[in-house]
Backbone as JSON, one array per atom type, in Angstrom:
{
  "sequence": "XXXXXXXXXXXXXXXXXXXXXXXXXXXXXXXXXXXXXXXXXXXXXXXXXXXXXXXXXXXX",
  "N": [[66.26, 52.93, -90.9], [65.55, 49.47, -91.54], [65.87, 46.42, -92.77], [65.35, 43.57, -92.64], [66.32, 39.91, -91.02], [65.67, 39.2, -87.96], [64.58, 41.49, -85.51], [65.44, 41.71, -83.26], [68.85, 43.2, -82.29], [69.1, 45.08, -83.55], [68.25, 47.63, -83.36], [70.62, 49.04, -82.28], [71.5, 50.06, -84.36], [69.7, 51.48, -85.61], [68.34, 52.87, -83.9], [65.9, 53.2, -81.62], [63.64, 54.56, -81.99], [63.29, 53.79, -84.72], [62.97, 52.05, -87.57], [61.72, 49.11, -88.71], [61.81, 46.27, -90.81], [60.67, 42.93, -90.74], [61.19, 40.27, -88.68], [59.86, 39.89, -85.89], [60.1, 38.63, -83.96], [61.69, 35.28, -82.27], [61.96, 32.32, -84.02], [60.25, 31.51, -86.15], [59.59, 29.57, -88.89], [59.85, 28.4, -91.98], [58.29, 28.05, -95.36], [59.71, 30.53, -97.23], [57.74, 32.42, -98.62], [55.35, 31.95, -97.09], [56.95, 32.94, -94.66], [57.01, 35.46, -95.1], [54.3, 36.69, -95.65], [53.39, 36.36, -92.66], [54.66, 37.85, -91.26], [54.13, 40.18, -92.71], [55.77, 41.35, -94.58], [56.56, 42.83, -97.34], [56.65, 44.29, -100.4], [55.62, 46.7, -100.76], [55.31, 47.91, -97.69], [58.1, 48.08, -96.91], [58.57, 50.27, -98.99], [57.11, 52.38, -97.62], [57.88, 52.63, -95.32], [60.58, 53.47, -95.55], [59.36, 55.55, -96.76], [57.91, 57.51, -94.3], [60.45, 57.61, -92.58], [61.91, 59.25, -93.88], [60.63, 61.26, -93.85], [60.07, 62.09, -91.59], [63.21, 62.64, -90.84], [62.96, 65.01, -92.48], [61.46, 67.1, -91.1], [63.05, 67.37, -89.02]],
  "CA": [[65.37, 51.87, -91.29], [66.15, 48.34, -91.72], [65.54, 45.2, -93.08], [66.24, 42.04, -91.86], [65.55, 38.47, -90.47], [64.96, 39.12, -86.77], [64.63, 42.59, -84.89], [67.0, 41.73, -82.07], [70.24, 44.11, -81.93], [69.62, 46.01, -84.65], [68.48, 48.9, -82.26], [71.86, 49.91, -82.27], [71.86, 50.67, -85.6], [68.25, 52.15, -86.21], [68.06, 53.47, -82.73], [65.02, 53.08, -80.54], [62.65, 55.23, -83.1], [63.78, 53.52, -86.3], [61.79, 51.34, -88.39], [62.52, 47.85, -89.05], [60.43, 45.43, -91.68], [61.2, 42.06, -90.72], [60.27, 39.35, -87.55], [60.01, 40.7, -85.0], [60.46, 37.17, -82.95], [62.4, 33.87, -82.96], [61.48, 30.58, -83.83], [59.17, 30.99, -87.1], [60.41, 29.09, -89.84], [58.4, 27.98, -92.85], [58.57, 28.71, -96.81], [59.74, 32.32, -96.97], [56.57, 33.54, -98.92], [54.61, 32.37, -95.67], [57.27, 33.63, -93.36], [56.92, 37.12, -95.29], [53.41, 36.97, -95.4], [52.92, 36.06, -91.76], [55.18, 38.66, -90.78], [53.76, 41.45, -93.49], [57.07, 41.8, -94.86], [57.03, 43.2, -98.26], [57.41, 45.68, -100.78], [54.46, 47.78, -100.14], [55.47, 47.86, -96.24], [59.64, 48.58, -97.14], [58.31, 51.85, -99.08], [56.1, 53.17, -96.78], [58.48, 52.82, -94.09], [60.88, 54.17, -96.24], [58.37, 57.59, -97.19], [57.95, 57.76, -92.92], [61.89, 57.88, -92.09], [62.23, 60.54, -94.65], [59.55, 62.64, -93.29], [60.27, 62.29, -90.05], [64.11, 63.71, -90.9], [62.72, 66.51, -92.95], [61.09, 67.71, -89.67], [64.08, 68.12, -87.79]],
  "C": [[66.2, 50.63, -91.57], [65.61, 47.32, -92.02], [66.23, 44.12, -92.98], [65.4, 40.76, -91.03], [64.73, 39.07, -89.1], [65.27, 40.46, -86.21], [65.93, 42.62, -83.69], [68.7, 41.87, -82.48], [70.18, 44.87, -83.0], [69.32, 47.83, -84.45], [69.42, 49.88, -82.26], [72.44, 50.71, -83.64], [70.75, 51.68, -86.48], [67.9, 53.04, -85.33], [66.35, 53.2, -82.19], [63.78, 53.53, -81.62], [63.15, 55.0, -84.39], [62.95, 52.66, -86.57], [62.61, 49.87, -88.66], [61.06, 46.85, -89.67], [61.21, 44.09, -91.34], [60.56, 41.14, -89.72], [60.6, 39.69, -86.35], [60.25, 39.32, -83.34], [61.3, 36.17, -84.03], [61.62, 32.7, -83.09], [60.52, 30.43, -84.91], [60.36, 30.74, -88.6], [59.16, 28.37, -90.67], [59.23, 27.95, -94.52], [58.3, 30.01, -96.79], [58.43, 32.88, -97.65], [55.23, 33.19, -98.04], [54.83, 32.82, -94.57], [56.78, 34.8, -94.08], [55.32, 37.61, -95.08], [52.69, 36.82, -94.2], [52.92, 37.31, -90.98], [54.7, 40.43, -91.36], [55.37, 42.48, -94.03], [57.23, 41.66, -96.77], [56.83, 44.58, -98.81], [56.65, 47.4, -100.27], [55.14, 48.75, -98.33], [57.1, 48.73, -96.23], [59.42, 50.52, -97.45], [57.73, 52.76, -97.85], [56.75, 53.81, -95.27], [59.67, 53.53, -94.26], [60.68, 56.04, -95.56], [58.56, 57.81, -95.53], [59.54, 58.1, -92.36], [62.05, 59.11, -92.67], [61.42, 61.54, -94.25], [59.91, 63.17, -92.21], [61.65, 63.03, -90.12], [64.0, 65.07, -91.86], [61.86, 67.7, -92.07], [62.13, 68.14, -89.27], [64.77, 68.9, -88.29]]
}
């Protein structure tokens, strides 16, 4: 899982089926509590994605 500004290259570090809370494009710029809320980037969203990573490796 990951958090971060923009989705691009972090692939390599989350892999293909990893989770990432953040923007998923370039070019939006604003006051961060309308980038976060444009994007649906908070805490609620972090956990959840969180609880899902962890599930998903207590499967395998």
């Amino acid at each position: 899982m990951s958090i971060g500004g923009v989705e691009l290259g972090w692939e390599r570090y989350i892999g293909f089926e990893g989770r990432f809370v953040g923007m998923h494009s370039f070019g939006a710029s604003g006051k961060i509590a309308d980038v976060y809320k444009k994007f649906d980037i908070n805490a609620d969203v972090v956990v959840r994605a969180a609880h899902e990573t962890l599930a998903d490796a207590a499967a395998l």
